[in-house]
TIDREN-860771 format. One record per residue (C-alpha): residue in three letters; y, x, z. Coordinates in steps of 0.25 Angstrom, whole numbers, padded with zeros to 4 digits. Each point is the difference from the previous one (the first is absolute). Layout:
BEGIN
R type    py    px    pz
R  ALA     Y     X     Z
...
//
This chain:
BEGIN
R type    py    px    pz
R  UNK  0189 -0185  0078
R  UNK -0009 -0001  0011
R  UNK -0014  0003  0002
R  UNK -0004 -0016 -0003
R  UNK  0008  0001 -0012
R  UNK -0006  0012 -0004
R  UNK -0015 -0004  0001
R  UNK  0001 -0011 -0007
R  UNK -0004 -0001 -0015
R  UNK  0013  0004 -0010
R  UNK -0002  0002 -0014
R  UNK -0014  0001 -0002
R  UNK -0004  0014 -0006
R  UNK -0006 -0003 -0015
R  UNK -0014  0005  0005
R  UNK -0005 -0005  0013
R  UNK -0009  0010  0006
R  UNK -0013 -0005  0002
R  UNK -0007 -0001  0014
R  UNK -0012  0007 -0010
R  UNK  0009  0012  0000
R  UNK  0006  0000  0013
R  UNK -0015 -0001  0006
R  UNK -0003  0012 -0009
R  UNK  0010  0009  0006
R  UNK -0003 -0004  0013
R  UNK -0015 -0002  0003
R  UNK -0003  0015 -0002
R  UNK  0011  0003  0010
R  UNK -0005 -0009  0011
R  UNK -0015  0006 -0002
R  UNK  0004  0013  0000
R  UNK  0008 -0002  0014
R  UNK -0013 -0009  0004
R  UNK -0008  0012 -0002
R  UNK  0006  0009  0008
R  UNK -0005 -0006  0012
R  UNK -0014  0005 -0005
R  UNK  0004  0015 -0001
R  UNK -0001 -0002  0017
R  UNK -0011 -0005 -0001
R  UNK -0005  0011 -0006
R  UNK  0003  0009  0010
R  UNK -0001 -0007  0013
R  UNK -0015 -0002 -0004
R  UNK -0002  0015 -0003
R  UNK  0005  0003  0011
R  UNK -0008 -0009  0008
R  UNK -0009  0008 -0005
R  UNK  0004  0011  0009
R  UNK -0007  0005  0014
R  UNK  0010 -0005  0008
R  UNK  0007 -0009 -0009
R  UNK  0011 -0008  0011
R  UNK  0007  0013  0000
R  UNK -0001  0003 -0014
R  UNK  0005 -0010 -0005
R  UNK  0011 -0001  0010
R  UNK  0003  0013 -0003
R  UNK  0002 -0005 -0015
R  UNK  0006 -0014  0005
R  UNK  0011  0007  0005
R  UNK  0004  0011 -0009
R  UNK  0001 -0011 -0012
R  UNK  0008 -0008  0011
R  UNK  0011  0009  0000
R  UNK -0003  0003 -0016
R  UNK  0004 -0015  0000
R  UNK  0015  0006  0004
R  UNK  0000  0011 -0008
R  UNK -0004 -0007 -0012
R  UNK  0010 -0010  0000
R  UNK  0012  0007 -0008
R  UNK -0010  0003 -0011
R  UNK -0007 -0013 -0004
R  UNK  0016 -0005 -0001
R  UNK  0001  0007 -0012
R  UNK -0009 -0010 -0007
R  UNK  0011 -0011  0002
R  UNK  0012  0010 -0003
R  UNK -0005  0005 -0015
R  UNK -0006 -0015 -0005
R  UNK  0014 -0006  0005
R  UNK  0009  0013 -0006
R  UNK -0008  0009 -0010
R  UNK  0002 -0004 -0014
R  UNK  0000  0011 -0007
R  UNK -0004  0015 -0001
R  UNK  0014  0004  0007
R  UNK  0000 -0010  0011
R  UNK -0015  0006  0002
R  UNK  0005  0013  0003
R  UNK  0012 -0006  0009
R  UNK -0014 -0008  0007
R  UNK -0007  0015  0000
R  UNK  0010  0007  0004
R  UNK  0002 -0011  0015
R  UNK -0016  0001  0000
R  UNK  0000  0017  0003
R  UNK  0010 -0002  0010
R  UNK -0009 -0012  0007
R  UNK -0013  0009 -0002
R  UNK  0008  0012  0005
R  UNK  0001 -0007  0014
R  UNK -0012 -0007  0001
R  UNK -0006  0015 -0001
R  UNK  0011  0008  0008
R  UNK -0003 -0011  0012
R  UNK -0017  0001 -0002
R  UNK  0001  0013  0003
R  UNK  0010 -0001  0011
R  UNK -0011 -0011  0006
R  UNK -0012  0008 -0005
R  UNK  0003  0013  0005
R  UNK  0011  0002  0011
R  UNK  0001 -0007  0015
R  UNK  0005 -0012 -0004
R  UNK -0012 -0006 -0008
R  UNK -0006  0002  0015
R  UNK  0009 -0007  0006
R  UNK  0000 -0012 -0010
R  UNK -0014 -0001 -0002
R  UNK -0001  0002  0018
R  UNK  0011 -0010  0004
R  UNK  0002 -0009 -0011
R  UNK -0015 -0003 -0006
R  UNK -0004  0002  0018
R  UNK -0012  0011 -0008
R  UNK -0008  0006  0013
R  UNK  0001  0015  0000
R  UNK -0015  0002 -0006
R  UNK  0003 -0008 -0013
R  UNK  0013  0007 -0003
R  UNK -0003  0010 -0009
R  UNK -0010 -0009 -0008
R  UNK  0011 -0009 -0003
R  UNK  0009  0010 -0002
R  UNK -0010  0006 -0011
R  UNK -0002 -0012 -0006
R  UNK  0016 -0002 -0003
R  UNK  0001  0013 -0006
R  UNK -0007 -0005 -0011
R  UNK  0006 -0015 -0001
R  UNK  0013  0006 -0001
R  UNK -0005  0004 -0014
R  UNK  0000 -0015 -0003
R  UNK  0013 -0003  0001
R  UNK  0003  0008 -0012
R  UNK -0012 -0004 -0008
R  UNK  0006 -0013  0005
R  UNK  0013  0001 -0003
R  UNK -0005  0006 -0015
R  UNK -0008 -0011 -0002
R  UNK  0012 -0012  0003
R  UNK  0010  0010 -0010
R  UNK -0010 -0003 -0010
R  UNK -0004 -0015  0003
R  UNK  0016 -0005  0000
R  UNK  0000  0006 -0016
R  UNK -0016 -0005 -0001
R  UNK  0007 -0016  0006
R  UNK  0011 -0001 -0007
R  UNK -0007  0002 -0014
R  UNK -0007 -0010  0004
R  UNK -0015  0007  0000
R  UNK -0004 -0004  0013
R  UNK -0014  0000 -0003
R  UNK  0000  0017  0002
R  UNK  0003 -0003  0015
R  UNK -0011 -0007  0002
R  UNK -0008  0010 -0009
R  UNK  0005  0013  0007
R  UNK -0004 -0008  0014
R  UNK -0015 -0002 -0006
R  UNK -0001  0014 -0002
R  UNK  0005  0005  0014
R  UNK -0009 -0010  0006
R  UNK -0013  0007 -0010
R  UNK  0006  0014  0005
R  UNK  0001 -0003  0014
R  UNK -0014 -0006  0001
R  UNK -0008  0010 -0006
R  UNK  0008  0011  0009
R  UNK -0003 -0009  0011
R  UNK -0015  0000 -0004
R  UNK  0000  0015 -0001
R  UNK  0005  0001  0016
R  UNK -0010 -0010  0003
R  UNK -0014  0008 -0007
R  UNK  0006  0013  0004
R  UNK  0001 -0005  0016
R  UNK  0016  0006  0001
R  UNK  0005 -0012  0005
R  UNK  0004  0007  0012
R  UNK  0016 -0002  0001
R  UNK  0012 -0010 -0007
R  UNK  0004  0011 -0008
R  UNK -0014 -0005 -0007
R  UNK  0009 -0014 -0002
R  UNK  0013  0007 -0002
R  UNK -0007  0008 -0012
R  UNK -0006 -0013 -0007
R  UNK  0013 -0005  0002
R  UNK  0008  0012 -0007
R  UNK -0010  0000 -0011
R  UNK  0003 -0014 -0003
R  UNK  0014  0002  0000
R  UNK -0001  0011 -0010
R  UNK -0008 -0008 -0009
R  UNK  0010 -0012 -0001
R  UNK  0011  0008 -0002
R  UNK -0007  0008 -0012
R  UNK -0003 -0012 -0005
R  UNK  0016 -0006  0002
R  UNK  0003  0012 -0006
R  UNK -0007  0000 -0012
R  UNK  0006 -0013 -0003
R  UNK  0011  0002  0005
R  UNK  0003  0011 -0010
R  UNK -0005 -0006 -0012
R  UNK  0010 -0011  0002
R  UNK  0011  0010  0002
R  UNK -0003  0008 -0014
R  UNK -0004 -0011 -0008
R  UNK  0007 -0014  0005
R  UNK  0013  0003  0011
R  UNK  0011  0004 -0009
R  UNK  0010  0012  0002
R  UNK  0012 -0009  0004
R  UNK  0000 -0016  0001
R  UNK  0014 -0005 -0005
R  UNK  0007 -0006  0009
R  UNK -0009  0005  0012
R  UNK  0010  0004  0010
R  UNK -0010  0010  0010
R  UNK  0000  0014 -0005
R  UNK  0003  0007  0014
R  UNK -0006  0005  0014
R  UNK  0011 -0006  0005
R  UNK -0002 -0015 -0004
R  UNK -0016  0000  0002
R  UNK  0003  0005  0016
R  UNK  0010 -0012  0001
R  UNK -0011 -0008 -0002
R  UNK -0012  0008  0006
R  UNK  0007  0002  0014
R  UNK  0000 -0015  0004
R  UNK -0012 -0002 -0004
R  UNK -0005  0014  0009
R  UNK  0008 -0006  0010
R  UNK -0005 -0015  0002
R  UNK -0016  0008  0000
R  UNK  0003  0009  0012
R  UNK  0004 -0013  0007
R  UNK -0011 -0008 -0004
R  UNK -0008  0013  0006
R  UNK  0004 -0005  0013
R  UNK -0006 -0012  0001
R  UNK -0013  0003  0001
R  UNK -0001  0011  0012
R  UNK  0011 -0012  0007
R  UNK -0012 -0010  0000
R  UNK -0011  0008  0003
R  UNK  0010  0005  0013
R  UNK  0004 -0012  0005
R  UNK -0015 -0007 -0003
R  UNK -0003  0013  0011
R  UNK  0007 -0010  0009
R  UNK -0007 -0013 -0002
R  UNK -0011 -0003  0010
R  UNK -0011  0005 -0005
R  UNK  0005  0012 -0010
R  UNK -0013  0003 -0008
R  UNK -0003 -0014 -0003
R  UNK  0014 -0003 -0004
R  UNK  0003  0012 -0010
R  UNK -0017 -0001 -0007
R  UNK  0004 -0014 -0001
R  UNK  0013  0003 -0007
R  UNK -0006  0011 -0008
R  UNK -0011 -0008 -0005
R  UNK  0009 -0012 -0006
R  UNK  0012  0010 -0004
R  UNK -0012  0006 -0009
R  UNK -0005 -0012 -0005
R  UNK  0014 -0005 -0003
R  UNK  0004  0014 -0006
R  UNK -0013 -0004 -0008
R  UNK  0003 -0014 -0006
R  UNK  0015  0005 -0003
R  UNK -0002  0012 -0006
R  UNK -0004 -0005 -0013
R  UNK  0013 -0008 -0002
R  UNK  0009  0014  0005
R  UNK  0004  0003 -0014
R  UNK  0009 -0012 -0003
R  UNK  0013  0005  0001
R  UNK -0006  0008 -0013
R  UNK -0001 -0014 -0007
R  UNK  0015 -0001  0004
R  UNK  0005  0014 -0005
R  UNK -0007 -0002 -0011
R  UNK  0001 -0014 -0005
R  UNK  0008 -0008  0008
R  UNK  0013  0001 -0011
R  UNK -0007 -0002 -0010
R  UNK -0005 -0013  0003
R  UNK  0004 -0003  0016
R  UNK -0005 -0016 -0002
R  UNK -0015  0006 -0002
R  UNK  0001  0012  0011
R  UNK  0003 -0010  0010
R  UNK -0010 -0009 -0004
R  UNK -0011  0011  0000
R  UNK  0005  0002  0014
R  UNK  0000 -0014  0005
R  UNK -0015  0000 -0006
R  UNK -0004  0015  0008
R  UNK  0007 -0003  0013
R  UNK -0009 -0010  0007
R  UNK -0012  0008 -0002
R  UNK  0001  0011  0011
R  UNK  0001 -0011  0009
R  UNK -0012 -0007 -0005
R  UNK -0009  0010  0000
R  UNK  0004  0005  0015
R  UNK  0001 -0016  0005
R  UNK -0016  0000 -0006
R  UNK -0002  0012  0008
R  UNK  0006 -0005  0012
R  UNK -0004 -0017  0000
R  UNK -0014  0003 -0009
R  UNK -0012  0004  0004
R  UNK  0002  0013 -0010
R  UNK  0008  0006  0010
R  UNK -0011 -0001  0012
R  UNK -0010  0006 -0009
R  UNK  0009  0011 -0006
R  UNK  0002  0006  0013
R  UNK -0013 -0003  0006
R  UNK -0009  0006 -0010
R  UNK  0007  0008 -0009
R  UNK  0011  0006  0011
R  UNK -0008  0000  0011
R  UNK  0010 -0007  0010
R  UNK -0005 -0006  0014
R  UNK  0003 -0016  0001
R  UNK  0012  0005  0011
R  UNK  0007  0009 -0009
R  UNK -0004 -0011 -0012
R  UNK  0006 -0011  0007
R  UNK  0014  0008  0001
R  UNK  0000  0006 -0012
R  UNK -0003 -0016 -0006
R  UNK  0014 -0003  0007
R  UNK  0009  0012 -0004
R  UNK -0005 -0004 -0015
R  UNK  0006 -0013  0002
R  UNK  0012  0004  0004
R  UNK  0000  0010 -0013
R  UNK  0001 -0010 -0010
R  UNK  0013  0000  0002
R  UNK  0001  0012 -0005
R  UNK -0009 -0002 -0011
R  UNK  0009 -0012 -0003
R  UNK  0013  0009  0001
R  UNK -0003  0013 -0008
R  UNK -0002 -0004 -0015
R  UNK  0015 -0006  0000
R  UNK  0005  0011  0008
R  UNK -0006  0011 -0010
R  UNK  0006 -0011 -0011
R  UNK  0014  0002  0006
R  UNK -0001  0016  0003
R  UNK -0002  0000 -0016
R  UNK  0012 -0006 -0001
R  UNK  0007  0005  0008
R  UNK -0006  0015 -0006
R  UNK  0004 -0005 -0015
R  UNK  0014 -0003  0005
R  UNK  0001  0014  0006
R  UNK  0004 -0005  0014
R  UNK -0010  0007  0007
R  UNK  0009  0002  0012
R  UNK -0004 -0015  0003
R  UNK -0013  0003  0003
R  UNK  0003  0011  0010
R  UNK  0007 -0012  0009
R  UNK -0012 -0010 -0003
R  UNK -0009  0009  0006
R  UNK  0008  0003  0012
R  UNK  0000 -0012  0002
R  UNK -0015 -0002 -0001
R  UNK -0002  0011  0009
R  UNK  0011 -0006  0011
R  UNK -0007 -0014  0000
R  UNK -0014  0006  0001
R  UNK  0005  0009  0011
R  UNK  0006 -0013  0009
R  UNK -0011 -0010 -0004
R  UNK -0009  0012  0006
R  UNK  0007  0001  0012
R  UNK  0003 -0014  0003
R  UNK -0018 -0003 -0002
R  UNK -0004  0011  0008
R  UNK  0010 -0006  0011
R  UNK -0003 -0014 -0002
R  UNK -0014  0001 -0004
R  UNK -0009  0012  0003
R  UNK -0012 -0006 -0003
R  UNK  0003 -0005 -0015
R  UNK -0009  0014 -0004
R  UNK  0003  0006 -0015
R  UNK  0007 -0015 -0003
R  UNK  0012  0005  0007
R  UNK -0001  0011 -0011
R  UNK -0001 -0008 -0012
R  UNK  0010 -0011  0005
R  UNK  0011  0012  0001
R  UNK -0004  0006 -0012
R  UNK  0001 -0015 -0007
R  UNK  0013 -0002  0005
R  UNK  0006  0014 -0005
R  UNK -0005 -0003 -0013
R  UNK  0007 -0015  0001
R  UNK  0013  0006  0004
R  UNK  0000  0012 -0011
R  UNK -0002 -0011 -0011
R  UNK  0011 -0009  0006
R  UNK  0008  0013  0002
R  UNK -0001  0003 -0015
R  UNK  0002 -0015 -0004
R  UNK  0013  0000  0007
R  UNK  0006  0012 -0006
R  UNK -0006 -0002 -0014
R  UNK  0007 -0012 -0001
R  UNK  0014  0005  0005
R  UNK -0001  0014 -0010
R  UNK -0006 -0008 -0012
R  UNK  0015 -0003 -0003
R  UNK  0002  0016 -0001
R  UNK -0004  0006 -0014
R  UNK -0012  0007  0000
R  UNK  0002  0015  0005
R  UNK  0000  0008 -0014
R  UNK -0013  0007  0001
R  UNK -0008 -0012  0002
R  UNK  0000 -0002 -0015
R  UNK -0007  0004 -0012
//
């Protein structure tokens, strides 16, 4: 059977699944992913707040830069347990890979936080000046602490997900949001907005609020809905949650590549700080207009055999709009007047930034269906594939660079998000092409249940 074959409606199940109920399960995760954005903005304006506050909130920018590394095996945990955790002995299979993940993200804070080689990162990888080390040192020793929170936190959401009560992720990120605003306020009147461990603290606090709240939930499921032991659910050890997990941990630490690459090689265009604020302004932008459609590889693990026909049609329907909304950003007058009055951006950098967003709609265009077909690749098991795909992402983005910054100089952050366009492009088509030649392999055992 091939992957055509396979897409196409068979036997229609008894019950269709209403687009009611898929919009249900999936609007309160594209809020609460939206509304992570605002948790920054919550801290960068505190710590603008601050007496010098370019430094502070370097300081911060760079500390939760490397966080964004660190982080990474974490939040994986949240696709792992919705596509494997079943029930209460799969779940402490699942607890059992999650210790092991937050006893390393914890042995290596420390190693950063407190021996030599947190200098030498943080001095010749982030290229932090002398006087600014030890701030942005202090500042990660207190986010390393949100990894774990973090990593808590996604645990609980993959149980919270697959039950179907989506609706507590976006509550749990209302009240970090609450907690972190009226810690910001408290910094504000008392005048101690004086470093970014201020920012890392809010942060942290946050953090510890959502993963209570996951938690809570979280357990209720586990004592009153999961049962002891799903017949037929064939995940019960370490072993078979890591053969999944390790894929998974490793196609992140490649994508982590891809951002230091372009900011480097954007170093060498003609004019360097125009090209990487112009890239980081429509990369943000982008990020912002996608985010919200980053869960459907969610509506795929969790939908998508019970009634295919309809998940690919809920796609089909989601998939433009990323692109829309940056295209009216980039061809509108919307996107003038964001960046002008609410982002502060002079007409030069505007101008640039307009041309990169561009560029990014293909992007836009390309992420729903490649989330769509890592959720399936993530309910057959195959994980594996994904490591290759994003290899291959990373190996396009790295020539297109190279071959731009020779070729065209003076292309600014376009040559950026062309690059990172053209990765995304060739990790899909990577996925395509195998997808199709395994899909007449049955599915690895522990996909199912």
């Amino acid at each position: 059977m091939n992957l055509s074959h396979e897409m196409r409606t068979e036997a229609r199940p008894p019950r269709q699944i209403r687009f009611s109920k898929l919009f249900a399960f999936f609007i309160p995760l594209g809020i609460s992913a939206s509304l992570v954005t605002i948790s920054h903005v919550i801290i960068n304006s505190t710590l603008a707040r601050a007496a010098q506050p370019e430094a502070v909130i370097a300081s911060y920018a760079i500390a939760l830069s490397l966080l964004g590394i660190t982080e990474k095996p974490a939040a994986l945990l949240r696709q792992t347990c919705s596509a494997l955790v079943r029930d209460r002995v799969s779940f402490r299979a699942m607890s059992a890979i999650a210790l092991y993940v937050f006893a390393s993200i914890f042995a290596l804070g420390l190693i950063i936080s407190y021996t030599d080689l947190g200098r030498l990162v943080f001095r010749y990888f982030f290229g932090v000046q002398e006087n600014g080390l030890q701030e942005t040192i202090d500042a990660y020793r207190i986010l390393m602490f949100v990894s774990i929170f973090s990593g808590i936190r996604c645990l609980y959401h993959g149980i919270i997900i697959f039950n179907k009560r989506t609706t507590w992720l976006t509550i749990g990120m209302i009240i970090r949001l609450v907690g972190m605003y009226a810690l910001a306020q408290y910094y504000i009147m008392t005048g101690k907005v004086n470093s970014g461990s201020v920012g890392a603290v809010i942060f942290l606090l946050g953090m510890v609020i959502e993963a209570a709240v996951s938690v809570w939930e979280g357990r209720k499921l586990l004592k009153k809905v999961i049962p002891e032991k799903v017949e037929g659910h064939p995940i019960s050890t370490k072993r078979q949650i890591f053969q999944f997990y390790r894929p998974l941990l490793y196609y992140s630490l490649l994508a982590v590549v891809v951002g230091p690459a372009i900011n480097a090689m954007l170093g060498k265009s003609s004019n360097m700080e125009l090209a990487i604020a112009s890239y980081a302004i429509a990369f943000s932008l982008a990020q912002l207009a996608q985010s919200f459609f980053s869960y459907i590889h969610q509506i795929v693990l969790n939908f998508y055999r019970t009634d295919r026909t309809q998940v690919i049609r809920f796609t089909l329907m989601l998939s433009f709009i990323p692109a829309l909304l940056v295209g009216m950003l980039a061809y509108t007058p919307v996107g003038p007047w964001f960046m002008e009055n609410q982002m502060g951006v002079n007409e030069e950098l505007m101008q640039a930034s307009l041309e990169a967003l561009r560029v990014f709609m293909i992007m836009n265009l390309i992420f729903p269906w490649l989330d769509f077909f890592n959720g399936i690749v993530m309910l057959r098991g195959q994980t594996k594939i994904m490591v290759w795909s994003q290899g291959s992402n990373v190996g396009v983005t790295l020539i297109v660079l190279l071959i731009c910054i020779i070729a065209a100089p003076g292309w600014n952050g376009t040559i950026g998000a062309l690059a990172q366009s053209l990765g995304f492009l060739m990790e899909l088509a990577v996925v395509l092409l195998v997808l199709r030649r395994v899909s007449k392999e049955p599915e690895r055992p522990l996909a199912r249940g």
